[in-house]
N, C-alpha and C positions, 0 to 999 in steps of 0.2 A: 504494500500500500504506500500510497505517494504519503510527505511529511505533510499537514497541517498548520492552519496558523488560525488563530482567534482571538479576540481583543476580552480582556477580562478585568471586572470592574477595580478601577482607579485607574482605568485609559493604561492598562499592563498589556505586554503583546504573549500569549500562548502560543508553541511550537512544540511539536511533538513530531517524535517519528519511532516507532519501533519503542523500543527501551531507554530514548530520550526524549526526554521531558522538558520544558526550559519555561518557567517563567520571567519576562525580560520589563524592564523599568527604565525608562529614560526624564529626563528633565534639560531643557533648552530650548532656543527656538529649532534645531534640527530631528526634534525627535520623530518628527514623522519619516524623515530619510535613516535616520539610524534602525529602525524599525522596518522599514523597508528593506535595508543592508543585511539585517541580521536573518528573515525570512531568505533573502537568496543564498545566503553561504549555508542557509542549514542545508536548505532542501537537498546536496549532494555529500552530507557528513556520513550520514551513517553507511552507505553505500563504499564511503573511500575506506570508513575501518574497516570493513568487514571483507573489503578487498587487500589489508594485513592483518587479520585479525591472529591466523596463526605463530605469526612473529610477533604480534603484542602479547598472544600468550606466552612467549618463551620468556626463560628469565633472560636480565637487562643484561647491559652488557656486550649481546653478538653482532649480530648483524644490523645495521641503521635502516629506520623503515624510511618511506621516499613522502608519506601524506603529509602536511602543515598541522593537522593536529596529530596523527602519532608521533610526528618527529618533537612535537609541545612531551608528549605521555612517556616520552624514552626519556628528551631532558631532563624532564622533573625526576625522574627513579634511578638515571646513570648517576650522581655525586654519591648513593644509600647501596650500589650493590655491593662491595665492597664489605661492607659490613652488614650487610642484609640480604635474604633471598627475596625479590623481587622483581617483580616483572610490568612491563610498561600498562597495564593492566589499573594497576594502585591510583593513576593517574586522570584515565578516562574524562570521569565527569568535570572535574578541572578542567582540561583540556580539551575540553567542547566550550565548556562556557567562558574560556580564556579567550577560543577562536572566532565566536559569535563578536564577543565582546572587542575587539580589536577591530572586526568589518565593522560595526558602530562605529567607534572612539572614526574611523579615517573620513568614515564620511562627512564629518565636522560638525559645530555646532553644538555640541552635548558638554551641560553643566556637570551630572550626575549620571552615570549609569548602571544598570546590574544586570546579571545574565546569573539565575538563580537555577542552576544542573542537581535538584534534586537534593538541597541542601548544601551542594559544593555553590558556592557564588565567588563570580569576578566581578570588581567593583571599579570605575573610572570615577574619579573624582579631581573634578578644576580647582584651581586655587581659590582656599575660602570656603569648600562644601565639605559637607560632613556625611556619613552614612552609617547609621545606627541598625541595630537587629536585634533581635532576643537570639539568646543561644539556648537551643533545645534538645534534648538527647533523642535517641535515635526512636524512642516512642512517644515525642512529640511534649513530651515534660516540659517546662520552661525550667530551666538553669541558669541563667541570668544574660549579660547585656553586654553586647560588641558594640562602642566608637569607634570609628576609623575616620581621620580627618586627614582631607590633604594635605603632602608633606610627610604623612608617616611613615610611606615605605612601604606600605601593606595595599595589597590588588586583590587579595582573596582571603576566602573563610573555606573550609572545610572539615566533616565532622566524619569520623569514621568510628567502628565498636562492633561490640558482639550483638547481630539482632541487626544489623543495617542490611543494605540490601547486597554488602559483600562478605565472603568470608572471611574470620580471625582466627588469626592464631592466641588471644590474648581473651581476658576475662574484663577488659575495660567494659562499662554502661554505654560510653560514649566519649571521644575527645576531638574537644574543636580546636584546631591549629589556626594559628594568624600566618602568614608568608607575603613576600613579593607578588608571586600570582597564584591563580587558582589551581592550577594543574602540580605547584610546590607543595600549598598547603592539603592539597588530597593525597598525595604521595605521602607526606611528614605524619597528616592524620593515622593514613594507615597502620602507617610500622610504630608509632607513640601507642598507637591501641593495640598491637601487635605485641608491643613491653611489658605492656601491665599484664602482667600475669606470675602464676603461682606454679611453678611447672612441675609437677608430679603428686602434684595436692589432689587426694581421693575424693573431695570435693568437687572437684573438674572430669567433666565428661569430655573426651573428644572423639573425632572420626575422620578418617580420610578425605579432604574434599571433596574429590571422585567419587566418594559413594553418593553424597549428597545434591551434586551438581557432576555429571559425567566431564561434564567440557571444561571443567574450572582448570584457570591457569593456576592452581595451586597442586594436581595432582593428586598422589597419595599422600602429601603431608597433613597432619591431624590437625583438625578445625574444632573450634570450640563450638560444643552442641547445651551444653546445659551446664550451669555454676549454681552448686548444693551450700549451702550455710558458711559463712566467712568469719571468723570472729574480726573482732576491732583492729586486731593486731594483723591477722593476714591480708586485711582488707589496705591497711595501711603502708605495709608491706610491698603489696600487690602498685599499690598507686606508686613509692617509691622508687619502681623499678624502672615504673612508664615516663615519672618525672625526671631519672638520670638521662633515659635515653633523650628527651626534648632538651634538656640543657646542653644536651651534645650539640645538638643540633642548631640551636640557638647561639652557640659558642662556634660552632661553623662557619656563622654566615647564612644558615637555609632557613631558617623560620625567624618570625618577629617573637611569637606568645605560643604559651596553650592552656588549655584548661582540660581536666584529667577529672572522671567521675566514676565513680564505682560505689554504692550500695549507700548513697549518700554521706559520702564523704567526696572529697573535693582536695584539688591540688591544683596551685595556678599559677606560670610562669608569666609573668610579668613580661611587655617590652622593652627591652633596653636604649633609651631613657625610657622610662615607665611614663605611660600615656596614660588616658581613661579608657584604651582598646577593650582591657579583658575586664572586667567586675563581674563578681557573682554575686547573684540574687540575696 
């Protein structure tokens, strides 16, 4: 079926095609061309991944794919393979809503924009605007509130965790990463929610990807199916582990923030200089 486009109330543009979803927001006098822009670069996305889709499932690192947004979905995962198994896969929804969002930003005009991939959002912001959000975990909870103000550094939000619509290797609720762009911070969400975990705790259930989803770019590596009773301390633990791994990452250079959830408890790296980006509820 060909992609879809519909205007949905507060004058937001809907695109969908397949397995992407995009709610899109603009503010300027251009928004009717940035809206325009974003409808024609979709209509041929999902057709280009799906024409690499075998090489985005492999892990990162081999071979360079040739599309504008896989070649987005490899950048974001090549700096993390090294230290992580990963595949340009982590990236996806970033990397759609980075690519929408950049046909906007050229066609000119645009104060504010967002290209919102399913909770992964790429944000444009002119000098002097701001763009606020709740931060929700992956069953639509409110967990508190993203500023992002021009000048920050930060292009994207994204949330990854056990229960989203990918699989984890980790016992995180949910964690929303801050980054330069979208397709960063979906890559950084994953493997930060990939951290948190308690590994070989009988409380944790897992399973082979593959049994669960035959075509997952994860294989036979064991995916978290269900987390049984935590005490305070495992729970804390658990968050600790996800919090080293974002500091790394933040001490890299690849992420601005995150914030890290787990059984109602909370951990929250801060931007360096600390902004009003990340606050919890």
């Amino acid at each position: 079926m060909p992609a879809v486009a519909a205007r949905l109330p507060g004058d937001r543009l809907h695109l969908q095609h397949g397995p992407i979803d995009l709610v899109i927001g603009a503010d300027g006098p251009g928004r009717e061309a940035a809206f325009a822009a974003a409808a024609r670069r979709f209509a041929p996305l999902l057709d280009e991944l799906v024409a690499e889709l075998p090489l985005l499932r492999s892990p990162a690192g081999g071979v360079r794919p040739v599309g504008p947004v896989a070649i987005r979905m490899a950048d974001a995962v090549q700096t993390h393979c090294r230290r992580h198994f990963v595949t340009p896969m982590a990236a996806v929804a970033g990397a759609v809503a980075d690519e929408v969002l950049a046909s906007m930003v050229a066609s000119g005009g645009l104060m504010r924009a967002y290209v919102n991939d399913g909770g992964d959002i790429a944000i444009h912001l002119a000098p002097g605007q701001a763009y606020r959000s709740g931060v929700a975990g992956l069953d639509a909870t409110a967990l508190g509130a993203v500023t992002i103000r021009a000048g920050d550094g930060i292009g994207g939000i994204a949330t990854s965790g056990r229960g989203g619509r990918s699989q984890s290797f980790g016992i995180a609720d949910s964690v929303t990463v801050l980054a330069a762009t979208a397709a960063a911070a979906d890559a950084a969400a994953t493997l930060v929610a990939n951290s948190v975990d308690l590994p070989g705790h009988p409380a944790v259930s897992r399973t082979p990807a593959r049994l669960l989803q035959p075509d997952s770019d994860l294989g036979d590596r064991p995916v978290t199916v269900s987390v049984g009773p935590l005490s305070s301390d495992e729970t804390a633990a658990a968050l600790e582990r996800g919090l080293a791994e974002a500091r790394a990452m933040q001490a890299a250079g690849l992420i601005a923030g995150a914030a890290l959830f787990l059984r109602g408890a909370t951990r929250v790296l801060a931007p360096v200089p600390k902004t009003e980006a990340l606050c919890h509820a």
